[in-house]
DSSP file (Angstrom, degrees, kcal/mol; ACC not computed):
  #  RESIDUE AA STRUCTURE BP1 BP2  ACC     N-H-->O    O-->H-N    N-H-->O    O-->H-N    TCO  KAPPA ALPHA  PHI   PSI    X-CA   Y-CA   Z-CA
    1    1 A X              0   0    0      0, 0.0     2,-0.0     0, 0.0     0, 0.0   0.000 360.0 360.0 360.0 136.9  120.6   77.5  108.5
    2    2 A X        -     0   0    0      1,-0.1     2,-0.2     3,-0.0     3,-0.1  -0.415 360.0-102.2 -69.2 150.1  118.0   75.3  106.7
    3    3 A X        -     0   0    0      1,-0.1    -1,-0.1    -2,-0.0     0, 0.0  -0.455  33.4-100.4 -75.4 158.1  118.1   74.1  103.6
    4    4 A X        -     0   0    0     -2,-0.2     2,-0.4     1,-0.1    -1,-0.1  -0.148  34.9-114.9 -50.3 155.5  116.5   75.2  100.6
    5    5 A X        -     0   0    0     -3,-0.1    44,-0.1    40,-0.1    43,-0.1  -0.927  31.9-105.0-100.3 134.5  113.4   73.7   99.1
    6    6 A X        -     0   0    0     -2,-0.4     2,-0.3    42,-0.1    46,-0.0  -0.301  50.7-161.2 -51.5 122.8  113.5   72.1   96.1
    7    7 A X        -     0   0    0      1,-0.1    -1,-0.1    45,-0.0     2,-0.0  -0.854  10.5-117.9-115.9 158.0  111.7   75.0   93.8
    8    8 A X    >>  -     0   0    0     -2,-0.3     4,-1.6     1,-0.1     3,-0.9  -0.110  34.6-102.3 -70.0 173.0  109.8   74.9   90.2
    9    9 A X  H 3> S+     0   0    0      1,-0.3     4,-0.9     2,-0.2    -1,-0.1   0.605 119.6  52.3 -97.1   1.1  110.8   76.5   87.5
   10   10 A X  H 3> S+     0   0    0      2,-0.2     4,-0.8     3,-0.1     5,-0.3   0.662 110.2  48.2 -98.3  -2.0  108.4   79.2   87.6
   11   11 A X  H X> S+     0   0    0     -3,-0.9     4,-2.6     2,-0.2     3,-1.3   0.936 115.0  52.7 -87.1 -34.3  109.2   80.2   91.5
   12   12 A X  H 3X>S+     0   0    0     -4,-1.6     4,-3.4     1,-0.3     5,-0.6   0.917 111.6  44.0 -66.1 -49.2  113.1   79.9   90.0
   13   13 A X  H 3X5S+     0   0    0     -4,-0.9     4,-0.7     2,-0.2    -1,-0.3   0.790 117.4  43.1 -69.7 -29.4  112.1   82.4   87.0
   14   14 A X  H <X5S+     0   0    0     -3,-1.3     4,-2.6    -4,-0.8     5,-0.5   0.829 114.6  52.7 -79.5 -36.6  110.1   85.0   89.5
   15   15 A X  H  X5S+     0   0    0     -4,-2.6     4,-4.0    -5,-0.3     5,-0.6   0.985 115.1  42.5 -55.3 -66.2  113.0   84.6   92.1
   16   16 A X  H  X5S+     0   0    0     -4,-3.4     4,-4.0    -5,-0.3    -1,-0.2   0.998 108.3  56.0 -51.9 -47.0  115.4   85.5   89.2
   17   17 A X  H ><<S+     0   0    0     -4,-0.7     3,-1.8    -5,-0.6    -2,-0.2   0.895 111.9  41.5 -50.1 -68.7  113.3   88.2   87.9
   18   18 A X  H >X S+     0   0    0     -4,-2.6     4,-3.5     1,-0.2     3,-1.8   0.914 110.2  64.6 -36.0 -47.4  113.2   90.3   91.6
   19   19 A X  H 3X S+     0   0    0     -4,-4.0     4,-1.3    -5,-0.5    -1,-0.2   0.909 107.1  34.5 -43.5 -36.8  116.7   89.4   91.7
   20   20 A X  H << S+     0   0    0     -4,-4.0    -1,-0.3    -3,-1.8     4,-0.3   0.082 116.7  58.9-110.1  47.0  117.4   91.5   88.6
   21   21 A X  H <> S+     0   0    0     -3,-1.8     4,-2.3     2,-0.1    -2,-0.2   0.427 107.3  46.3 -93.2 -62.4  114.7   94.1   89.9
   22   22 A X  H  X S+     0   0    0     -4,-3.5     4,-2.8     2,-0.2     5,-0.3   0.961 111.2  50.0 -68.7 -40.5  116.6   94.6   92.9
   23   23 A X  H >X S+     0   0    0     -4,-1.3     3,-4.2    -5,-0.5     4,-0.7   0.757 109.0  53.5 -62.6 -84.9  120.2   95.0   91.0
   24   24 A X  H 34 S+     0   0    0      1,-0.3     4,-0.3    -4,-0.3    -1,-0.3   0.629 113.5  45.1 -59.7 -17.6  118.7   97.7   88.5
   25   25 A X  H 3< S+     0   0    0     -4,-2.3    -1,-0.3     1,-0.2    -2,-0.2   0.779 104.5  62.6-106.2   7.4  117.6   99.5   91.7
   26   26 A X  H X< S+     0   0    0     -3,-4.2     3,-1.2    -4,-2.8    -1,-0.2   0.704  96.5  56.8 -15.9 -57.9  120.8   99.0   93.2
   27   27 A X  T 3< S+     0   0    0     -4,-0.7    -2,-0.2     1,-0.3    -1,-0.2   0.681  94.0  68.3 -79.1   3.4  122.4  101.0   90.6
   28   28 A X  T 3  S-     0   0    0     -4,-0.3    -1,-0.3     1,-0.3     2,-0.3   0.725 117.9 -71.5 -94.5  -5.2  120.3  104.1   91.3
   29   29 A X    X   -     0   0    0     -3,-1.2     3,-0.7     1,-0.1    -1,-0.3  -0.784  42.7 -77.9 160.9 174.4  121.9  104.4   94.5
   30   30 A X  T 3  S+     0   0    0     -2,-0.3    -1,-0.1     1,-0.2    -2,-0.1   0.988 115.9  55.2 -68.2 -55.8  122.7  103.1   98.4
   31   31 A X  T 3  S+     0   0    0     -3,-0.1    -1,-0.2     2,-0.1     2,-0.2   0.687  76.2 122.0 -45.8  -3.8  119.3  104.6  100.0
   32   32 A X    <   -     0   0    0     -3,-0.7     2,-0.3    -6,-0.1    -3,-0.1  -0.553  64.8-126.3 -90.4 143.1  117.0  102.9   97.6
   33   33 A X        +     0   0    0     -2,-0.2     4,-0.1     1,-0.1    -1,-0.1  -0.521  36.1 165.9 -98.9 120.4  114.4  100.6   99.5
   34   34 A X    >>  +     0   0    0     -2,-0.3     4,-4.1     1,-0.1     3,-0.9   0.366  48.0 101.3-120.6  12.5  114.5   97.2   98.2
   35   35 A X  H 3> S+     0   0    0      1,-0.3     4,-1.1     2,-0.2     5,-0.1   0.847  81.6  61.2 -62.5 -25.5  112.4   95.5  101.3
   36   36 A X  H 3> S+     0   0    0      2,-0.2     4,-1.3     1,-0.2     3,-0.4   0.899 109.0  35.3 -46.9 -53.2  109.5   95.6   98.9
   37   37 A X  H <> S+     0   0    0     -3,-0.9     4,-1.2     1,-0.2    -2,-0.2   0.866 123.1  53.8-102.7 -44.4  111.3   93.1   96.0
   38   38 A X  H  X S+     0   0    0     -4,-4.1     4,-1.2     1,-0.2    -1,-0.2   0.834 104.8  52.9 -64.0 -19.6  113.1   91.0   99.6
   39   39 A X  H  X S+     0   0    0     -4,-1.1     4,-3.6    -3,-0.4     5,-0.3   0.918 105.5  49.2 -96.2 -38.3  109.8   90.5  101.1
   40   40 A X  H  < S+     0   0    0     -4,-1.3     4,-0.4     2,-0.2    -1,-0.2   0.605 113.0  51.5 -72.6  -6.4  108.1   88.7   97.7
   41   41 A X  H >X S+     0   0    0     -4,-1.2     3,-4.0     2,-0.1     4,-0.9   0.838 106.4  51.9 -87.3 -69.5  111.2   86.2   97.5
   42   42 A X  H 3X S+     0   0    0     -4,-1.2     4,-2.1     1,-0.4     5,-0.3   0.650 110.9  50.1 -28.2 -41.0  110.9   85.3  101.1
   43   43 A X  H 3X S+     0   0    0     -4,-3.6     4,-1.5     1,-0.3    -1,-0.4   0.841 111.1  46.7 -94.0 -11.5  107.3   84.5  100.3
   44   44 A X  H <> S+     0   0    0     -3,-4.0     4,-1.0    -4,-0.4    -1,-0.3   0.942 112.6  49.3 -77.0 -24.7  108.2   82.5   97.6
   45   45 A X  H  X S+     0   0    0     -4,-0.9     4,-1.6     1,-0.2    -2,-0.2   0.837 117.5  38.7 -51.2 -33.7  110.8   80.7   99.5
   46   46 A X  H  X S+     0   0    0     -4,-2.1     4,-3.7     1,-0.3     5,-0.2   0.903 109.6  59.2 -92.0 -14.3  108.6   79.9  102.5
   47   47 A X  H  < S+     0   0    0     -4,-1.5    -1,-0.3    -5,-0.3    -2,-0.2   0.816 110.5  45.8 -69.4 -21.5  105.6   79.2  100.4
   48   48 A X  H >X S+     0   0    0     -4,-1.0     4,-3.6     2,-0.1     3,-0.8   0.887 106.7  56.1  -9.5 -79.6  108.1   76.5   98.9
   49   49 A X  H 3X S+     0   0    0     -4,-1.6     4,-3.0     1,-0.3     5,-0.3   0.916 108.5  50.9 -64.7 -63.4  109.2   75.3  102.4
   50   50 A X  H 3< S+     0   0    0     -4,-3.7    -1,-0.3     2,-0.2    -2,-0.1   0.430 110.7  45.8 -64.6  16.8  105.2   74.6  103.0
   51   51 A X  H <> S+     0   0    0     -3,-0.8     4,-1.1    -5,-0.2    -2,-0.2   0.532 113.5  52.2-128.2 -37.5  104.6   72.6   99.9
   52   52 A X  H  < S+     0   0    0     -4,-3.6    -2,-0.2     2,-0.2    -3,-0.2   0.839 116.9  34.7 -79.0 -13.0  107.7   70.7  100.6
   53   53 A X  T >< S+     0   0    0     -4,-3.0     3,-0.8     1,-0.2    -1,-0.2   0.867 111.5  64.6 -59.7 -39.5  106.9   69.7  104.1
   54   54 A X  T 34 S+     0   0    0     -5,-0.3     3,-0.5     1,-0.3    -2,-0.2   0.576 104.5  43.8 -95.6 -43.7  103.6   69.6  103.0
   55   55 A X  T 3< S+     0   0    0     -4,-1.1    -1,-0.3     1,-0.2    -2,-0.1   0.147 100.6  66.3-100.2  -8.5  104.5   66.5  100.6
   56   56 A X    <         0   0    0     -3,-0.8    -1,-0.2     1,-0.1    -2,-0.2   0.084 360.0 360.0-104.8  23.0  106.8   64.5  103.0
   57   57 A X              0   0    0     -3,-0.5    -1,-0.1     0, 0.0    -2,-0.1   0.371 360.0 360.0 -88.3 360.0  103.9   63.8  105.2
């Protein structure tokens, strides 16, 4: 597994915010579709990943 990339504090504050998006729609039950809220941290992680690669060149 890679490591993380170092993130700012506003991808840290969106991340957290979907994080507690995803718990309150957690609590409405097991069926509830959270690939929407997983797919916008993924793109803040990799969009991360490309700005720290992107900066060790």
């Amino acid at each position: 597994m890679a490591p993380e990339p170092p993130l700012t504090a506003a991808e840290k504050a969106r991340i957290g915010l979907l994080t507690a998006r995803m718990c309150k729609r957690s609590l409405a039950g097991e069926n509830v579709h959270l690939g929407d809220l997983q797919r916008k941290v993924d793109r803040i992680l990799d969009d991360a990943a490309k700005r720290a690669k992107k900066n060790t060149r």
